[in-house]
C-alpha positions in Angstrom: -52.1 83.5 12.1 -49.7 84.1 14.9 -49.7 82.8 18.4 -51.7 85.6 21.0 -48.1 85.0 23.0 -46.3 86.2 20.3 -48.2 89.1 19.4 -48.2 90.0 23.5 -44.2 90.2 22.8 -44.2 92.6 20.1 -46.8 94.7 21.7 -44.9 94.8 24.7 -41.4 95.7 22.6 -43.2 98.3 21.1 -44.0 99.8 24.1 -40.6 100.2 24.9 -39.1 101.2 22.3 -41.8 104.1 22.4 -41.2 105.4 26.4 -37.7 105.0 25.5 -37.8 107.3 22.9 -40.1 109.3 24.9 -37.5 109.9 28.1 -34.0 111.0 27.5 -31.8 108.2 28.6 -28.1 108.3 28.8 -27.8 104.6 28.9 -26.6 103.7 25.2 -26.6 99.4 25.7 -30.4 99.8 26.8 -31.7 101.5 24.0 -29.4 99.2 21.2 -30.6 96.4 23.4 -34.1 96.9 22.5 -34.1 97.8 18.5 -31.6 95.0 18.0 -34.2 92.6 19.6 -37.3 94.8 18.0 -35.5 94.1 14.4 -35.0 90.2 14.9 -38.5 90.1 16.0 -38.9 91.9 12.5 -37.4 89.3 10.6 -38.5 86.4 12.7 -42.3 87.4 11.6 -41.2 88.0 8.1 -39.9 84.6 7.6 -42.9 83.2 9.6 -45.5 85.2 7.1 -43.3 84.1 3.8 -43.7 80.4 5.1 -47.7 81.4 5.2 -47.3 83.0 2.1 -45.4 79.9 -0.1 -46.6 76.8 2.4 -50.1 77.6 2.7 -51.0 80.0 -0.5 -52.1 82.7 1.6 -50.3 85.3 -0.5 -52.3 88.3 0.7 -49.6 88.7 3.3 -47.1 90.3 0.8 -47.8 93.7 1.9 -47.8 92.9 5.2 -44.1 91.4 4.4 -43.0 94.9 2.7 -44.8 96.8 5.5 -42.3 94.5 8.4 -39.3 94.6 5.9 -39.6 98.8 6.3 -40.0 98.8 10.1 -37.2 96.5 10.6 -34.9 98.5 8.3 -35.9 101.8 10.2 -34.8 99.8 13.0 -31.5 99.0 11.8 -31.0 103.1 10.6 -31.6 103.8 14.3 -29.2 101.3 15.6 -26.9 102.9 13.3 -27.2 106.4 14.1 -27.1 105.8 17.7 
């Protein structure tokens, strides 16, 4: 149910959060930079998939809730720890 645009964002995030993690940086603002905007993103499709979930009755998206409430958390813990 989400826009193709949107999803190209997230795909695209992900990527970097992954060859960040891959390659040793030093550069401390980059990487924060990127899981502070990876966990908004979190959130922002969370509250788009509750509105799904209430507005239109599609509650099959519950897990998919949890499943974004996890990754955004983890995202948070590594904010923290770094």
């Amino acid at each position: 149910m989400n826009d193709k645009r949107l999803d190209l964002a997230i795909i695209i995030l992900g990527l970097l959060i992954m060859l960040d993690s891959l390659f040793t940086k030093k550069h401390r603002g980059w990487r924060m930079f990127i899981l502070i905007v990876g966990a908004w993103t979190m959130w922002f499709l969370i509250g788009i998939q509750l509105g799904h979930a209430f507005g239109a009755g599609e509650y099959r998206m519950d897990l998919t809730v949890i499943g974004e409430t996890v990754i955004s958390i983890l995202c948070l813990y590594c904010i923290y720890q770094s």
